[in-house]
C-alpha positions in Angstrom: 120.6 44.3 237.7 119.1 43.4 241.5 116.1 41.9 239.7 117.5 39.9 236.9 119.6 38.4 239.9 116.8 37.4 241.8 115.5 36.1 238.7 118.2 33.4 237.9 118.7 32.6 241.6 114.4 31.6 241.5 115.3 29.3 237.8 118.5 27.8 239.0 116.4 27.1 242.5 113.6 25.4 240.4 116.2 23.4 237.8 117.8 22.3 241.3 114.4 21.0 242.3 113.9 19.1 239.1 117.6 17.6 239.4 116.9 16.3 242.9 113.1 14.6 241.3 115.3 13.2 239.0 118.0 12.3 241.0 115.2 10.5 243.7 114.2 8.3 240.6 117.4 7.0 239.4 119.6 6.7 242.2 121.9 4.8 239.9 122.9 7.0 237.7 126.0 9.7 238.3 124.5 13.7 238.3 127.5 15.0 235.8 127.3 19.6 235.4 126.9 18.9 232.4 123.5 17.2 232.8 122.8 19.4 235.9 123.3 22.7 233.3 120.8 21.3 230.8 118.4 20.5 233.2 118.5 24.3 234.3 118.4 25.3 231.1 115.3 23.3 230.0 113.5 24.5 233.4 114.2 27.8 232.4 112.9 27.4 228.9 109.9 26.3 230.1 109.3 29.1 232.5 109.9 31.4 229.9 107.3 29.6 228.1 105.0 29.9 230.3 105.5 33.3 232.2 105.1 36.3 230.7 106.9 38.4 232.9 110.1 36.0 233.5 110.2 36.7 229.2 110.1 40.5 229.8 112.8 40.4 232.8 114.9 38.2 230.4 114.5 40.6 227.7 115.2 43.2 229.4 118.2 42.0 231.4 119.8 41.3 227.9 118.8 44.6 227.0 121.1 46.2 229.9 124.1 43.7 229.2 124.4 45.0 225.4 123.5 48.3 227.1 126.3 47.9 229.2 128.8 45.9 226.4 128.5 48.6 223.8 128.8 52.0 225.5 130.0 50.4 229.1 134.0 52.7 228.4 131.7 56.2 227.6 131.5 58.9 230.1 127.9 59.0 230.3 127.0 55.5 230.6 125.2 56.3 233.7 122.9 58.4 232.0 122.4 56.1 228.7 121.1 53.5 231.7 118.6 56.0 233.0 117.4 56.5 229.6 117.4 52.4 228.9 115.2 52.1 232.1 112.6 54.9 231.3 112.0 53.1 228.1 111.6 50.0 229.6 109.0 51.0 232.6 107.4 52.6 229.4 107.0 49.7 227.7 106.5 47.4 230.8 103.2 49.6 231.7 102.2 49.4 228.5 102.3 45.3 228.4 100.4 44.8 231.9 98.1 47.8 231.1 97.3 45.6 227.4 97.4 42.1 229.4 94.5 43.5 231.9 92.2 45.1 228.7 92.5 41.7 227.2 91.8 39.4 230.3 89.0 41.9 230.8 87.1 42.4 227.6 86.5 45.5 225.2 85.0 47.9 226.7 85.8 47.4 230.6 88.1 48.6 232.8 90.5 46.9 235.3 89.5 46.2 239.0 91.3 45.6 241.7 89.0 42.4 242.3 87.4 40.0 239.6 84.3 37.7 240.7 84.5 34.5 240.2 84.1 33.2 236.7 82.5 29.7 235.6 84.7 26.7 233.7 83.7 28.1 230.4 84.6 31.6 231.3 88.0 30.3 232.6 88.2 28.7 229.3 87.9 31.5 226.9 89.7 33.4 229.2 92.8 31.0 229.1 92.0 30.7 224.9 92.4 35.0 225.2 95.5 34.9 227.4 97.0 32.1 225.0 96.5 34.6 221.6 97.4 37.5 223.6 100.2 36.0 224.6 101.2 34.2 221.3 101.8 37.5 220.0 103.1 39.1 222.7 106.9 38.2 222.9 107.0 39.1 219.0 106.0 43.1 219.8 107.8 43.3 222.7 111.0 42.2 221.4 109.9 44.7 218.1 109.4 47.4 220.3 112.9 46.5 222.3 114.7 46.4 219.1 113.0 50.0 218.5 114.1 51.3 221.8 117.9 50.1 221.7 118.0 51.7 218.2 116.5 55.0 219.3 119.0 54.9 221.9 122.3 53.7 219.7 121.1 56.4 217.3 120.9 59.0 219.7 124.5 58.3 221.1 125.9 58.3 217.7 124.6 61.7 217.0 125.3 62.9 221.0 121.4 63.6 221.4 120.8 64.6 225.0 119.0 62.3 227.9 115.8 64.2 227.8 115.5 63.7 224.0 115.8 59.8 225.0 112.9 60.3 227.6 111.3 62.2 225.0 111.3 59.4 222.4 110.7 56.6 224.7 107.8 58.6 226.2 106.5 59.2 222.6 107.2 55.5 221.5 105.2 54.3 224.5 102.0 56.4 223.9 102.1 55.3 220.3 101.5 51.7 221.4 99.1 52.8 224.0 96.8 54.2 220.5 97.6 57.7 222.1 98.1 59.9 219.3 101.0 62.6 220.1 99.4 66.3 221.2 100.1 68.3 218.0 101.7 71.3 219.5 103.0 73.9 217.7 107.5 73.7 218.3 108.3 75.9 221.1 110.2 78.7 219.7 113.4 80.1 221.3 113.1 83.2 223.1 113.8 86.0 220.7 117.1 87.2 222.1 118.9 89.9 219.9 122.1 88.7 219.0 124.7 91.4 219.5 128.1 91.2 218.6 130.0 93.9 220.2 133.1 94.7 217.6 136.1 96.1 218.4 135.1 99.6 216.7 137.5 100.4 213.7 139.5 103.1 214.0 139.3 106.4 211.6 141.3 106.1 208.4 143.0 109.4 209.6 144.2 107.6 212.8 147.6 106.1 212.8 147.3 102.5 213.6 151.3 101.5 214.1 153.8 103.9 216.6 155.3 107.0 214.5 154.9 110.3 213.8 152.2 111.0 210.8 151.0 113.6 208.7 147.8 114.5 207.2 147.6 116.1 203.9 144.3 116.0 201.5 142.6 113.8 203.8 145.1 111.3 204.0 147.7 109.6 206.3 151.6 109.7 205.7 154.5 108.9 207.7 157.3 111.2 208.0 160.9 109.9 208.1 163.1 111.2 211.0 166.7 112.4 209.7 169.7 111.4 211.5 171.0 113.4 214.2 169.3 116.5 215.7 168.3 119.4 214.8 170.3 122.3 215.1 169.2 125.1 217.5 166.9 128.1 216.7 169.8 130.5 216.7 171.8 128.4 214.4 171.0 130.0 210.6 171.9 126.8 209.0 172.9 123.1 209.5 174.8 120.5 208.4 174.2 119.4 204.4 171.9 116.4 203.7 172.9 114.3 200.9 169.7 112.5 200.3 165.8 113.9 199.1 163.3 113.9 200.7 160.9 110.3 200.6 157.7 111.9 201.7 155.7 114.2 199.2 152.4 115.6 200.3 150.3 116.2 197.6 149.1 119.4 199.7 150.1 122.4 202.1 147.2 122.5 204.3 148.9 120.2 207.0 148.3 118.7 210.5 150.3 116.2 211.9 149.7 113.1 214.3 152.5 111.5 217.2 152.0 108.2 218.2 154.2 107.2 220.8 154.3 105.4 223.8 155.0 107.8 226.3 153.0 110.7 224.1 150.3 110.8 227.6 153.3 111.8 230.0 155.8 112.6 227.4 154.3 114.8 224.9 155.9 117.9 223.1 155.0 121.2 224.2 155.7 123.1 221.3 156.6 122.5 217.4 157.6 124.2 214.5 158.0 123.5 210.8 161.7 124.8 209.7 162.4 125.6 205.8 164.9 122.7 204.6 166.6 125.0 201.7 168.2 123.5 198.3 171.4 124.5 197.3 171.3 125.7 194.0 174.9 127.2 193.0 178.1 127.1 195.2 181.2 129.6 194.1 184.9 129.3 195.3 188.0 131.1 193.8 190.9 129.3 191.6 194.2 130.0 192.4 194.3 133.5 190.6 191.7 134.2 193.3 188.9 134.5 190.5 185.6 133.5 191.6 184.1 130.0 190.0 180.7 129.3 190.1 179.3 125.9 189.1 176.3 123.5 189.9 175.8 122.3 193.7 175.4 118.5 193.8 172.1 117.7 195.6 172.7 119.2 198.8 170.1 120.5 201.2 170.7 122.6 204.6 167.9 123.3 207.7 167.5 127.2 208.2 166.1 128.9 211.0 162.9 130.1 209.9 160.2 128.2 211.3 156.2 128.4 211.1 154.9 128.0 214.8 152.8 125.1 215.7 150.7 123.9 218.3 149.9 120.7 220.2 146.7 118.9 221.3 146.1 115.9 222.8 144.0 113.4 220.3 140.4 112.8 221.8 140.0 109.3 222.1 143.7 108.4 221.9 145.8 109.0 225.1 148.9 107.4 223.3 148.3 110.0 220.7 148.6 114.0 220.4 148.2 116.0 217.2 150.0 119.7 215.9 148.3 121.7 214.4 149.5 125.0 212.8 148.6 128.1 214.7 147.3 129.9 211.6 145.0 126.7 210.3 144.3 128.9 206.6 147.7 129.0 206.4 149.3 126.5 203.7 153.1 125.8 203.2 154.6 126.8 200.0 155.8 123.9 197.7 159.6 122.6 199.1 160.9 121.0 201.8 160.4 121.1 205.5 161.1 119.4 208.5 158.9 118.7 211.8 160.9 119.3 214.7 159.7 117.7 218.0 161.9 117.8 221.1 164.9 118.5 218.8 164.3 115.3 215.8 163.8 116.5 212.9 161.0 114.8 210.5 161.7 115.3 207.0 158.8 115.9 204.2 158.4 117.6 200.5 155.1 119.8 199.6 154.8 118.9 195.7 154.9 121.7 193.3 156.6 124.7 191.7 159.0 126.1 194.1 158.8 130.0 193.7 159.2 130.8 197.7 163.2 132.6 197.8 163.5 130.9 200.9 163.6 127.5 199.5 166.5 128.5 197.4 170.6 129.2 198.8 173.9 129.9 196.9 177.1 129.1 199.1 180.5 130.8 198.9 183.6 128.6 199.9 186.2 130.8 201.3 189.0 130.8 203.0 187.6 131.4 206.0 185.0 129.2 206.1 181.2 129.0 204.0 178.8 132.0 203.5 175.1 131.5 202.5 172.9 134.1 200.4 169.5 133.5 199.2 169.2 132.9 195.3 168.4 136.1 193.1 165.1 136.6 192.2 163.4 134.0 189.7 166.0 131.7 190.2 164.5 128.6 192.7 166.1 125.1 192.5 163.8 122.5 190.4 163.2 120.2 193.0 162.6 120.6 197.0 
């Protein structure tokens, strides 16, 4: 901006020394800014005219003012400017470089110091200068025009500043009739790209807090019954009213805890208890004759219980699995229950019930209910 300064400062000092040859010839007349503007403006004209470098500043200042009025509110402005002014030292060097060749003749190279040359030397030279330069202001504005659009294009696809230097280096050595070195494209370093997943968890691993069990290879959650379970030495509990939800289509069981607390909390022991089906209860009538009918679906927790184990899961610290302690062992078809610090976790093993133990008649006396186990061949239909 320094230099297009200096530049208007050196016309308007010029147009002021036309106005005062002017003024020093017609004293009469009244100097008005309107004629003192017009005279600048002619002298300028004229200068333009005639020096080829006073064109190229004037181009180039207007270059840096639409520069400046188009992206002068972006961010980067700074570093569209250094881009603007690498194009134009590009270009400028490619104008003096073409201005010496053709003062000097095909086939020469510039000096630093030219001999003197005759009248008709300094003719053709002045005829070369004048078709050099009759052309001149046409290609550089051409290749201006060129440059601002590489550069408008560039910002409206957020290309980066070296691609700018890249394209006004490559623009410039195209009008220097340098062809561009036909290199192969750099390739990118061959980097693996390795995208380090979360591994999945095993379909056999319980993915939400509960307590699971895994029959023919596949994962079920048990449902905890209300209350607790009744103590060892209790032979039978309170009556559930309600069937069991969970059916395992197999006997060969383990089971998997997922709990918060299972690292510092976990249960050091666990047993699977029989949950037996009441098949037929009896009572007397008032002739004290005994009355057997039908239970209603009624189930009761008895104390015989299969031992079984704990582990904690490898892998899982907020996990622990039980295992039975005889693993060739398989539950009978019926219903069972988990019990783990005293909850009970209630679940069927499908099939025919034929075990006696699944099976209870109960008396209703007087003095209170008596359990037996069914006679032989007779087992309830459903666990």
């Amino acid at each position: 901006m320094g230099e297009a300064s200096d530049f208007v400062k050196r016309q308007v000092k010029s147009g002021g020394t036309v106005i005062a040859g002017l003024q020093s010839r017609n004293t009469a007349s009244t100097s008005t800014p309107e004629i003192e503007f017009a005279l600048v403006i002619s002298r300028m004209l004229d200068s333009v005219k005639t020096d080829p470098e006073h064109l190229r500043a004037t181009v180039y200042e207007l270059a840096r003012h639409k520069l400046r009025e188009q992206f002068g509110a972006e961010a980067d402005i700074e570093r569209l400017s250094d881009a603007l002014e690498v194009a134009i030292r590009g270009v400028e060097a490619f104008t003096v470089n073409n201005e010496q060749k053709a003062l000097l003749g095909p086939g020469q190279n510039p000096r630093p110091a030219e001999p003197t040359v005759g009248v008709s030397s300094q003719a053709t030279l002045a005829r070369r200068g004048k078709t050099r330069w009759f052309s001149a202001p046409v290609r550089f504005l051409l290749v201006l025009g060129i440059a601002l659009s590489i550069i408008f294009v560039a910002k409206q696809e957020g290309a980066s500043i070296d691609s700018l230097q890249k394209k006004a280096s490559l623009l410039a050595a195209s009008l220097r009739g340098e062809a561009p070195n036909r290199t192969m494209p750099k390739l990118p370093p061959a980097t693996a790209l390795v995208n380090v997943a979360t591994p999945a968890k095993p379909p056999l691993t319980p993915t939400a807090y509960g307590v699971y069990a895994i029959s023919a290879d596949k994962l079920y959650e048990l449902e905890q019954l209300p209350g607790r379970a009744p103590d060892s030495r209790v032979a039978i509990s309170a009556a559930i009213l309600t069937p069991s939800r969970t059916i395992l289509p197999d006997g060969h069981l383990k089971f998997v805890v997922f709990r918060r607390d299972s690292a510092t909390n976990a249960a050091d022991r666990a047993d699977v208890r029989v949950v037996a089906s009441i098949a037929q209860e009896m009572s007397f009538d008032q002739a004290g004759k005994p009355v057997a009918k039908k239970a209603e679906d009624s189930w009761v927790i008895r104390n015989i219980s299969i031992p079984y184990q704990t582990a904690p899961k490898q892998g899982e610290p907020d996990m622990y699995e039980v295992q039975s302690e005889n693993p060739e062992a398989a539950l009978a078809p019926g219903r069972y229950v988990l019990v783990l610090k005293g909850q009970a976790y209630d679940f069927s093993v499908a099939g025919t019930i034929t075990d006696p133990k699944q099976c209870l008649e109960r008396l209703a006396a007087t003095n209170g209910q008596f359990y037996s186990e069914c006679p032989v061949g007779q087992t309830p239909a459903k666990g």
